[in-house]
C-alpha beads as a LAMMPS data file, in Angstrom:
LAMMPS data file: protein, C-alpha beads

101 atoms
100 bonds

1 atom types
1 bond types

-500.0 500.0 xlo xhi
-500.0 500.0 ylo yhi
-500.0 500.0 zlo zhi

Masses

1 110.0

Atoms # bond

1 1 1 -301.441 -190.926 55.745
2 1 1 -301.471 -187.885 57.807
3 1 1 -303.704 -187.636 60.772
4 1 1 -305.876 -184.550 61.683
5 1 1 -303.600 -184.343 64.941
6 1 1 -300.445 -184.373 62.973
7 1 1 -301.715 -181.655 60.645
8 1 1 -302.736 -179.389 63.562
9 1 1 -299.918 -179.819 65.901
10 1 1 -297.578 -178.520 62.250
11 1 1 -299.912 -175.967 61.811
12 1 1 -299.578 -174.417 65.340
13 1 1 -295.503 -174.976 65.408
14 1 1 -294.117 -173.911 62.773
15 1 1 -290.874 -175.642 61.582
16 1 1 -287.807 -174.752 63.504
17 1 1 -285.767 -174.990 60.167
18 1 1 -288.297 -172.618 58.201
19 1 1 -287.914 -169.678 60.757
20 1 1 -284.543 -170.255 61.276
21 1 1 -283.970 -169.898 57.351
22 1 1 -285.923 -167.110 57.747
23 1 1 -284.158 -165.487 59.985
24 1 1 -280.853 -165.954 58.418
25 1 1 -281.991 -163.827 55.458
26 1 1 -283.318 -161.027 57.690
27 1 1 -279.793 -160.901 59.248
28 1 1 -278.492 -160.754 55.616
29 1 1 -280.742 -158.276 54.722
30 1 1 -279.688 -156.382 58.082
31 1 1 -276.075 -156.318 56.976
32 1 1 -276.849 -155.188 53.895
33 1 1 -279.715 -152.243 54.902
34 1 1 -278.328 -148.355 54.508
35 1 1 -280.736 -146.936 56.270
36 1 1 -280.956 -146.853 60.290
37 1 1 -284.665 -147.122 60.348
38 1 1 -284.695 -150.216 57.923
39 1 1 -281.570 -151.855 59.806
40 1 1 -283.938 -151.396 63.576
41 1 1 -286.786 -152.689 61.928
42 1 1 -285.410 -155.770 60.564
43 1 1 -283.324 -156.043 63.916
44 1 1 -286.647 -156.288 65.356
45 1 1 -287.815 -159.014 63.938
46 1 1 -284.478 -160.859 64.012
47 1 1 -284.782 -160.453 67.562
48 1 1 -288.749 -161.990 67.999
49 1 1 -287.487 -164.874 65.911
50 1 1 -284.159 -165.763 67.895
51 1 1 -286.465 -165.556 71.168
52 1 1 -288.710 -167.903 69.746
53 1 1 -286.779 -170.228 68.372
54 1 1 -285.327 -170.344 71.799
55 1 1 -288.260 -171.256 73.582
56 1 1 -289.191 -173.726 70.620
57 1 1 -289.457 -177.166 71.923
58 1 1 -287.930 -179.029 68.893
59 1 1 -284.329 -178.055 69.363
60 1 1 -282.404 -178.839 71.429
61 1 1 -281.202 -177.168 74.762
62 1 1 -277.846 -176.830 74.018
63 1 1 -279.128 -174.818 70.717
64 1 1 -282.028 -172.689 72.682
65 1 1 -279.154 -171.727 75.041
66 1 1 -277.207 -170.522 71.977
67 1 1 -280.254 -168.620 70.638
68 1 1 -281.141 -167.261 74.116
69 1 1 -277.269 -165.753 74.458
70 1 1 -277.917 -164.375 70.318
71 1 1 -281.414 -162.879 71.411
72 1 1 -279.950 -160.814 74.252
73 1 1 -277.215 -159.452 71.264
74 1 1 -279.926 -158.524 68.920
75 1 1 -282.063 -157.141 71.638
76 1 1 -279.012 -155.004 72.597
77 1 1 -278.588 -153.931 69.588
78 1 1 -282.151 -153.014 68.352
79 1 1 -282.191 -150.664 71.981
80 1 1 -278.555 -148.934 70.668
81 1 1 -280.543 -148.194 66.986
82 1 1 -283.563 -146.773 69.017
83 1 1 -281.157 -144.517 71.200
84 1 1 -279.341 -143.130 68.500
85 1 1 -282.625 -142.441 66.817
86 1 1 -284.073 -140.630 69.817
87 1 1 -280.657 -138.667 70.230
88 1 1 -281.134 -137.528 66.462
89 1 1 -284.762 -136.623 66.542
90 1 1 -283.529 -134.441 70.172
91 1 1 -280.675 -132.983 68.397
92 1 1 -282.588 -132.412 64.812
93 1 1 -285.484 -131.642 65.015
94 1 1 -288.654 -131.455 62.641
95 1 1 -287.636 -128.265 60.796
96 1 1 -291.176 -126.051 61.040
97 1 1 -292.679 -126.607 57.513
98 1 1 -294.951 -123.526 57.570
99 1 1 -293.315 -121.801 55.331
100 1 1 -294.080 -123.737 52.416
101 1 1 -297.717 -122.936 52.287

Bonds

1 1 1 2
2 1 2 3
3 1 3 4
4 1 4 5
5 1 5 6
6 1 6 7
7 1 7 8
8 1 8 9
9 1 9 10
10 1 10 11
11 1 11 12
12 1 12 13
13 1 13 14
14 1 14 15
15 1 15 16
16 1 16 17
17 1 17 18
18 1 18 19
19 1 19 20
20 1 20 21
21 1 21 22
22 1 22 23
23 1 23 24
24 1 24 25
25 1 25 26
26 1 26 27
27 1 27 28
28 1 28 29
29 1 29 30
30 1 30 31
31 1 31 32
32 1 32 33
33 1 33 34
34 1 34 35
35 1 35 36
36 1 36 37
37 1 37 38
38 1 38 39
39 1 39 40
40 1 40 41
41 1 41 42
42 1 42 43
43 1 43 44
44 1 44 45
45 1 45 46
46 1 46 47
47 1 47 48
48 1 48 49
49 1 49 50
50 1 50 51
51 1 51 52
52 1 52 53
53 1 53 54
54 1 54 55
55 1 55 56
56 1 56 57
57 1 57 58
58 1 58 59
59 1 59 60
60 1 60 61
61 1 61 62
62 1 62 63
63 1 63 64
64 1 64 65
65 1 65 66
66 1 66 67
67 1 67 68
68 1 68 69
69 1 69 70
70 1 70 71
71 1 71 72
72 1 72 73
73 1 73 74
74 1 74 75
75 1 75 76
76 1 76 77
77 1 77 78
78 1 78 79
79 1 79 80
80 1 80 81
81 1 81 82
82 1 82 83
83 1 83 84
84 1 84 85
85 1 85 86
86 1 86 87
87 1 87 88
88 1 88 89
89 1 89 90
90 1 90 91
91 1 91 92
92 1 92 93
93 1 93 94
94 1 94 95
95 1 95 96
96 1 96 97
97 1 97 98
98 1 98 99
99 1 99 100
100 1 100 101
């Protein structure tokens, strides 16, 4: 039987595997995304999970280094979708909508 200890310490790590899994389906989905702001959003995320996992003390170091060096990709990444978005909204902008009304 599980203790109350057991069930609290799973409750406030979640499993390494899980997120992981996770993760691998929001880089899928990434891949997969035709639009920029999707792709940055989900890069995002991809990015908070690989830095977590690589702080995560069930794996092993070896495998947080890995993670650490895939963070800093994804991180590098996310900042090249922001800066292209930022050069289109300088170079596009809002076309005045007043007059539609």
């Amino acid at each position: 039987m599980e203790s109350v200890a057991e069930r609290d310490e799973e409750q406030r790590l979640p499993c390494a595997e899980a997120i992981l899994a996770g993760t691998l389906g929001l880089m899928t989905a990434h891949a997969q995304a035709a639009c920029n702001v999707q792709r940055q959003r989900i890069a995002q995320k991809v990015e908070l999970n690989l830095a977590g996992l690589a702080e995560h003390p069930a794996l092993s170091l070896h495998f947080r280094l890995a993670l650490s060096a895939l963070t800093a990709h994804w991180q590098l990444l996310e900042h090249q979708y922001t800066s292209f978005r930022e050069h289109e909204e300088r170079s596009f902008p809002q076309a005045e909508s007043s007059w539609i009304h």
